[in-house]
Every structure is written in C-alpha cells, then in structure tokens.
mmCIF file of the C-alpha atoms, coordinates in Angstrom:
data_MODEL
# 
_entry.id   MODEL 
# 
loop_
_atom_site.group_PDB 
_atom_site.id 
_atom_site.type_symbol 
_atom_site.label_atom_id 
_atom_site.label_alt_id 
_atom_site.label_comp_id 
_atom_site.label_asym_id 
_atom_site.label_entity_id 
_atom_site.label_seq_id 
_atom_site.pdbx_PDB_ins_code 
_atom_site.Cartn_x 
_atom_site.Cartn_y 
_atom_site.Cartn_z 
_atom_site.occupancy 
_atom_site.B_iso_or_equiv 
_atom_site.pdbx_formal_charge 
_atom_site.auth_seq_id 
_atom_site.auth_comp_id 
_atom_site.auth_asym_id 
_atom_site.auth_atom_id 
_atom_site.pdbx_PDB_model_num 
ATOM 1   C CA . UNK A 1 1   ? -15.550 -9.089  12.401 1.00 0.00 ? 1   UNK A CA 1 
ATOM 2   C CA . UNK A 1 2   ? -14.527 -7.453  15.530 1.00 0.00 ? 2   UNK A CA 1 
ATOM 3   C CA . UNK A 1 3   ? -17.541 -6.045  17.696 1.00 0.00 ? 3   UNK A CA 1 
ATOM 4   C CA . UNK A 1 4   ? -16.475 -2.735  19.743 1.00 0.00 ? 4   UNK A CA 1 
ATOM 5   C CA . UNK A 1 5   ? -19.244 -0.910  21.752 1.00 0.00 ? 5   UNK A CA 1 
ATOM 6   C CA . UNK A 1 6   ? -17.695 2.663   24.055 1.00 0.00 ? 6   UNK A CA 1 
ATOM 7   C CA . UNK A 1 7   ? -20.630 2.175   26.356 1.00 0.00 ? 7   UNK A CA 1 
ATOM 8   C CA . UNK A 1 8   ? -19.068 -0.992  26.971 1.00 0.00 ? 8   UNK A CA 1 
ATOM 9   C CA . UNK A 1 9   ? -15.566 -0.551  26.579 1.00 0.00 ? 9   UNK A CA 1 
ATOM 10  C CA . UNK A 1 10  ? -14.694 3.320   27.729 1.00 0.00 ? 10  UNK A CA 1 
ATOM 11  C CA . UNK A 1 11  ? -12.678 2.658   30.515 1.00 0.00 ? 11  UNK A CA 1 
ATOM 12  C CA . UNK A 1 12  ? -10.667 -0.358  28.620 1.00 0.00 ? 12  UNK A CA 1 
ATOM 13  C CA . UNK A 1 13  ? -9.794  2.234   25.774 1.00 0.00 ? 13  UNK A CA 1 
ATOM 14  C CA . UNK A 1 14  ? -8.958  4.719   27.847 1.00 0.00 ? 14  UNK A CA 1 
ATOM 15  C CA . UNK A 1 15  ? -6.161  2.319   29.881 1.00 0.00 ? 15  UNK A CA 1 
ATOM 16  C CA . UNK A 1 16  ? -5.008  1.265   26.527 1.00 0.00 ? 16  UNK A CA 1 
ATOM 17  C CA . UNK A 1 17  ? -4.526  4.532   25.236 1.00 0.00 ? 17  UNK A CA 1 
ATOM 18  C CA . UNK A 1 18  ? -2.995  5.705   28.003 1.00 0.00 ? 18  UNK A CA 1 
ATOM 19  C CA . UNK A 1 19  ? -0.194  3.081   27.578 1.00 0.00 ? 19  UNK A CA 1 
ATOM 20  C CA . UNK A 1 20  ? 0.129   3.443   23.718 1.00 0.00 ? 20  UNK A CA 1 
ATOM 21  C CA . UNK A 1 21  ? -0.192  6.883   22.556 1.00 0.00 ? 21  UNK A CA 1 
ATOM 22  C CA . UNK A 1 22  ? 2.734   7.678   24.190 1.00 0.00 ? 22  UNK A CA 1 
ATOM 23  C CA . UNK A 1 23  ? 4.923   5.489   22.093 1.00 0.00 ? 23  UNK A CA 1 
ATOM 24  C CA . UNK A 1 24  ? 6.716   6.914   18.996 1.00 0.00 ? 24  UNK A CA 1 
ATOM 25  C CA . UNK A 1 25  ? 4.579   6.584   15.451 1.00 0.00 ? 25  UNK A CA 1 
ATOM 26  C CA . UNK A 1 26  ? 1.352   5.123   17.255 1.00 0.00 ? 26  UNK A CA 1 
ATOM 27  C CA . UNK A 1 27  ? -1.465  6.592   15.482 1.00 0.00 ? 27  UNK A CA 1 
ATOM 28  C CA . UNK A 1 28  ? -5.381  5.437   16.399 1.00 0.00 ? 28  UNK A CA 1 
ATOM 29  C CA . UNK A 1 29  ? -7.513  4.778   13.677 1.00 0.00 ? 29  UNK A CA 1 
ATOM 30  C CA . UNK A 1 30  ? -10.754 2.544   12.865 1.00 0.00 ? 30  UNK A CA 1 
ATOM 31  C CA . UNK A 1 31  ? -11.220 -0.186  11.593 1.00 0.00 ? 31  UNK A CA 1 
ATOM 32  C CA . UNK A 1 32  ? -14.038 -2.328  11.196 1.00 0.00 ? 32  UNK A CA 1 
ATOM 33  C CA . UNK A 1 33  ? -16.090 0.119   13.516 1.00 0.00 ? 33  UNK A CA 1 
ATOM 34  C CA . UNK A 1 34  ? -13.246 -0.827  16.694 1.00 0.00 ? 34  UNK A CA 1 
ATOM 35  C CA . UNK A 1 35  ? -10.326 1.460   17.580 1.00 0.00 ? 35  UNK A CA 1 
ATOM 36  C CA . UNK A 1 36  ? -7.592  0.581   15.727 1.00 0.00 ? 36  UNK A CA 1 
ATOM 37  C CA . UNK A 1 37  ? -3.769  1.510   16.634 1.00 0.00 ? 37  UNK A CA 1 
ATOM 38  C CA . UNK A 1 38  ? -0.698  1.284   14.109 1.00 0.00 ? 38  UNK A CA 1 
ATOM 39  C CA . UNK A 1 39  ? 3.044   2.213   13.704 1.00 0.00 ? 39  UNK A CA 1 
ATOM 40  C CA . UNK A 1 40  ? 4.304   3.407   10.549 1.00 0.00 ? 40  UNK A CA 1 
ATOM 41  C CA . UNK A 1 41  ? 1.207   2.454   8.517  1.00 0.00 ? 41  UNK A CA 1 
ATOM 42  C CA . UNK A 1 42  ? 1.178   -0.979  9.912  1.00 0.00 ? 42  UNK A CA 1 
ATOM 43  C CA . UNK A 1 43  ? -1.745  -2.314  12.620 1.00 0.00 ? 43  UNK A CA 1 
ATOM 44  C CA . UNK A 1 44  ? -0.571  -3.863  16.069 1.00 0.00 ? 44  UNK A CA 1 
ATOM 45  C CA . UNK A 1 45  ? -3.302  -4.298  18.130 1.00 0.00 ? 45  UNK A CA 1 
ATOM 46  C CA . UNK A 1 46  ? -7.520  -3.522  17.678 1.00 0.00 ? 46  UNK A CA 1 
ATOM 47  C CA . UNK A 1 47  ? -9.934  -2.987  20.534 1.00 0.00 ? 47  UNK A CA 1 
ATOM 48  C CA . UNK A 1 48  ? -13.220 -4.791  21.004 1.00 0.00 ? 48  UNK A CA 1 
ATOM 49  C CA . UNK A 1 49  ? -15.668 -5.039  23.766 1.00 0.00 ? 49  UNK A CA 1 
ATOM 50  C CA . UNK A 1 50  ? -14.295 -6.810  26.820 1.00 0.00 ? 50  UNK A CA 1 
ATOM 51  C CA . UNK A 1 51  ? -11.004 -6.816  25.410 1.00 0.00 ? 51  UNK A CA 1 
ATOM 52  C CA . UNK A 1 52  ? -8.650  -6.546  22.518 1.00 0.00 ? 52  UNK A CA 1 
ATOM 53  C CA . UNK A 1 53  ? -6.435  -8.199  19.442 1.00 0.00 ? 53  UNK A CA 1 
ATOM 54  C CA . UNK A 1 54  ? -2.664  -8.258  18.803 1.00 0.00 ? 54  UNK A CA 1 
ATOM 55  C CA . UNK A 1 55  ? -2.034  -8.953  15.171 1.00 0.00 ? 55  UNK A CA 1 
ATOM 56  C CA . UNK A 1 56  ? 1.783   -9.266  15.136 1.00 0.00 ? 56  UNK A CA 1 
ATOM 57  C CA . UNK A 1 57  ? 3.004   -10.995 17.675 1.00 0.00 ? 57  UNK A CA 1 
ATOM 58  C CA . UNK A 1 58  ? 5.802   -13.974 16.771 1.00 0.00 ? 58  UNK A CA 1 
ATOM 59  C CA . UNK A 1 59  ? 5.266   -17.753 17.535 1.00 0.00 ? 59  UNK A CA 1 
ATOM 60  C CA . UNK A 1 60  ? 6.956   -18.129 20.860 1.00 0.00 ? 60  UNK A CA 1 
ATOM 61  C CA . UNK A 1 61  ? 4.546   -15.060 21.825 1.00 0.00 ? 61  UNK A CA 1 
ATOM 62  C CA . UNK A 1 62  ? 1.807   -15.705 20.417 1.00 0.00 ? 62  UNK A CA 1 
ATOM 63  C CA . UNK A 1 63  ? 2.117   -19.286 22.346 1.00 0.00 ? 63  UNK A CA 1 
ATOM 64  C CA . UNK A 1 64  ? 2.981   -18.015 25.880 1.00 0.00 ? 64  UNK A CA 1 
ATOM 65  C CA . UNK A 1 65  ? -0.264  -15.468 25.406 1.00 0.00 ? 65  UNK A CA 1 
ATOM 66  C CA . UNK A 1 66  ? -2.456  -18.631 23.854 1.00 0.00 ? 66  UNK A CA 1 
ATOM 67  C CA . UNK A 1 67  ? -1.167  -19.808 27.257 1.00 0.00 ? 67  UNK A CA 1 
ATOM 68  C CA . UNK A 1 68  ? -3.518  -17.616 29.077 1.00 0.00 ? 68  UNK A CA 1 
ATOM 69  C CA . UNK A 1 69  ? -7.087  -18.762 30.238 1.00 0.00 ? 69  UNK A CA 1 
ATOM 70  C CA . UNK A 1 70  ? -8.909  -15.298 28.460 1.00 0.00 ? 70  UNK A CA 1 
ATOM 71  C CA . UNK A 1 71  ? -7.071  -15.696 25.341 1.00 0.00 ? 71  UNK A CA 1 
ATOM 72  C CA . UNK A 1 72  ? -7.298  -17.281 22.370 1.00 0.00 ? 72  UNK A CA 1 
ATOM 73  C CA . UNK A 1 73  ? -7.196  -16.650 18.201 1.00 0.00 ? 73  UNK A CA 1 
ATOM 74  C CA . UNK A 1 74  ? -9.950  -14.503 16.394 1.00 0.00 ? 74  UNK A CA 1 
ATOM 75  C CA . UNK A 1 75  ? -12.759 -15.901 14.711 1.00 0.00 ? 75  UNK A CA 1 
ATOM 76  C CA . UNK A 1 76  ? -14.183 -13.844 12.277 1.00 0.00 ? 76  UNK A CA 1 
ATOM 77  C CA . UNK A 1 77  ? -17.120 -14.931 9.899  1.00 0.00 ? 77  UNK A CA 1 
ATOM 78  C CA . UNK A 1 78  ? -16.226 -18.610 11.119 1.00 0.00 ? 78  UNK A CA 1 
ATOM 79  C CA . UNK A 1 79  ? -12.933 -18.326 10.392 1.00 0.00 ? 79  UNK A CA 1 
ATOM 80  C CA . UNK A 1 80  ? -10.189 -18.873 12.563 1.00 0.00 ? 80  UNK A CA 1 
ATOM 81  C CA . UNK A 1 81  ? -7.386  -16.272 11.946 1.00 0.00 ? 81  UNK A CA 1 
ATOM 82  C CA . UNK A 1 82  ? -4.047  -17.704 13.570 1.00 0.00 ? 82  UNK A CA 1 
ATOM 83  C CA . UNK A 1 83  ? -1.851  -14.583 12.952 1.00 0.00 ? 83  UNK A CA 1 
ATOM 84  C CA . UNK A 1 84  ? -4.592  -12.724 15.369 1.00 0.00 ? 84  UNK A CA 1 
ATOM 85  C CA . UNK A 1 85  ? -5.008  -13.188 19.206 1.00 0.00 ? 85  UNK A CA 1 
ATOM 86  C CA . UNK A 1 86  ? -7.819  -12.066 21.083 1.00 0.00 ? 86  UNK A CA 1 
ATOM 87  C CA . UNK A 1 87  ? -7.490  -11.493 25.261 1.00 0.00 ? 87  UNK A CA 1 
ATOM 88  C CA . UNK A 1 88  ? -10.370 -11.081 27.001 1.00 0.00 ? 88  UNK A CA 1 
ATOM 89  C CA . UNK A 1 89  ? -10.123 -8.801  30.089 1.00 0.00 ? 89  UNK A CA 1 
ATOM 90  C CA . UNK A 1 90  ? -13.149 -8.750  32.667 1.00 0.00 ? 90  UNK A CA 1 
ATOM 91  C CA . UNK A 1 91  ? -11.314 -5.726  34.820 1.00 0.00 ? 91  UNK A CA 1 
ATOM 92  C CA . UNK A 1 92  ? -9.551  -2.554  32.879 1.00 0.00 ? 92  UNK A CA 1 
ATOM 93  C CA . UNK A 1 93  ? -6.488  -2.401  34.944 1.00 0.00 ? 93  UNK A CA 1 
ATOM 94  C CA . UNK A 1 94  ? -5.370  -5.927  33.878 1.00 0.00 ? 94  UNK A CA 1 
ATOM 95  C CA . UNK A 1 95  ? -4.644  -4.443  30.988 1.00 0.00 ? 95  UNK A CA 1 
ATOM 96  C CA . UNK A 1 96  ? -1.167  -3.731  32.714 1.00 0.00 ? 96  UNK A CA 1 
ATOM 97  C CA . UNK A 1 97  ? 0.278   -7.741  32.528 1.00 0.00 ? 97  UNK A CA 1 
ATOM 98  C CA . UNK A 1 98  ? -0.481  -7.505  28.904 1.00 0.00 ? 98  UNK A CA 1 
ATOM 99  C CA . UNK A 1 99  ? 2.141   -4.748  28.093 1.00 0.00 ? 99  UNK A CA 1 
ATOM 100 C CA . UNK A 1 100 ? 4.790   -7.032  26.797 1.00 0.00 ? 100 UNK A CA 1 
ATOM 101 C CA . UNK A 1 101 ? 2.825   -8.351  24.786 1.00 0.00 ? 101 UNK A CA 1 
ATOM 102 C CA . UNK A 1 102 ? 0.888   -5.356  23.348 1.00 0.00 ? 102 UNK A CA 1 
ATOM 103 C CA . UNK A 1 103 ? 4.922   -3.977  23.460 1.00 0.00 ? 103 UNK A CA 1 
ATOM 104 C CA . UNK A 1 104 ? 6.053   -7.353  21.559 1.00 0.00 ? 104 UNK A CA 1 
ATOM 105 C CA . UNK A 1 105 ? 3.117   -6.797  18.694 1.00 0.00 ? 105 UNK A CA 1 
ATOM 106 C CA . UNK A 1 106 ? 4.001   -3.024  18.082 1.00 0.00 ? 106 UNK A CA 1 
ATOM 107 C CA . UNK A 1 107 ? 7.416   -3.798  17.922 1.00 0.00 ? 107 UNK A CA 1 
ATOM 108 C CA . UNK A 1 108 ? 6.956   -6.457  15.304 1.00 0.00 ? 108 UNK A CA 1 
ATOM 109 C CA . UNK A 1 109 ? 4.751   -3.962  13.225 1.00 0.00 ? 109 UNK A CA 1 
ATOM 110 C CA . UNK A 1 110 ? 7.508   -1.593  12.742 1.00 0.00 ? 110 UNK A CA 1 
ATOM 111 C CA . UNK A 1 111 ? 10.674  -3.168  12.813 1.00 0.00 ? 111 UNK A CA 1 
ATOM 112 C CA . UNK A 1 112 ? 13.861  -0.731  13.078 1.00 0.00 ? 112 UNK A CA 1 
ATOM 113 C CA . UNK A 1 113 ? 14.291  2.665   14.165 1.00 0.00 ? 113 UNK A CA 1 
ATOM 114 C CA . UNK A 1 114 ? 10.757  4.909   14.337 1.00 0.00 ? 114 UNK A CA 1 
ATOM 115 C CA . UNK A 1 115 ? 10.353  7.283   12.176 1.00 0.00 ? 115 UNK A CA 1 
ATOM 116 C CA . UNK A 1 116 ? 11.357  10.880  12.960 1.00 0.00 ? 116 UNK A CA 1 
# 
C-alpha cells in the first residue's frame, strides 16, 4: 500500500494542503499511514512520499494525466489498481500544474452542491 514518510514529504503536504483545505467539505484524514483528503465522506486524492494519488478522476482525465512522464496507476501488493493514479513530483511547487486535476478528482468525489 501507499508508503508516506513527513521527513520526506513535509514540504509536498504542506503545498497540497495549502491548495485543498481551503475548498468546501475537504476534510484530511489517514489512511493506510499517508494523509488522506475527502469530500463528503468520499476520498479524492492520498499523499505518499515523492508524490501523491487521485482516486476519482474520469477516463479522458485519467488519460491526459497517464499522459505525463511522472505518472502512472498504483500498484499495491502487485496489483495494478486502474481507478488510482499516482504522479510523482521531484520539486514541491509543481504541485501547481496538477490542480486541475487534483480539482477534477475532488469534484468527481462529491458530485452536486457541497454540503452546508
């Protein structure tokens, strides 16, 4: 499963955080030992060192994001999980071309209006 260390990965969390916490309904969490974030009970996207997962992202953007050199699906306990996309990021402030796609995955987690 996913392998998080905040040695590693403090200054990646903290960008990501920065971005999603502000967003309506975005709670952290953890799961399997990484940081977690969800909307309305429902998981969007999982840290883990050097970079992080979307879990519900569509086909035509899960495809363009596949597209990318650093990013490709998650393999956990040899098993390829295709509804899961891992990027890689070498440099923290990347993290910023990835919104629409962190954006796309939250979205898709809570369809409809937020919850008040």
């Amino acid at each position: 499963m996913p392998n998080y260390s905040e040695s590693e990965s403090k200054e990646l969390r903290e960008k990501f955080e920065a971005i999603v916490l502000q967003w309506p309904d975005v709670e952290k969490k953890t799961l399997f030992g990484s940081p977690s974030y969800t909307t309305r009970g429902t998981s969007f996207a999982m840290l883990v060192t050097g970079g992080f997962i979307l879990t519900q992202l569509d086909g035509d953007r899960k495809a363009a994001l596949l597209a990318e050199p650093n990013a490709e699906y998650f393999v956990g306990h040899g098993r390829v999980m295709k509804k899961w996309v891992v990027v890689g990021i070498r440099d923290p402030a990347e993290i910023e071309r990835f919104v629409p796609f962190i954006e796309a995955s939250y979205a898709a987690a809570a369809p409809g209006k937020p919850k008040k």
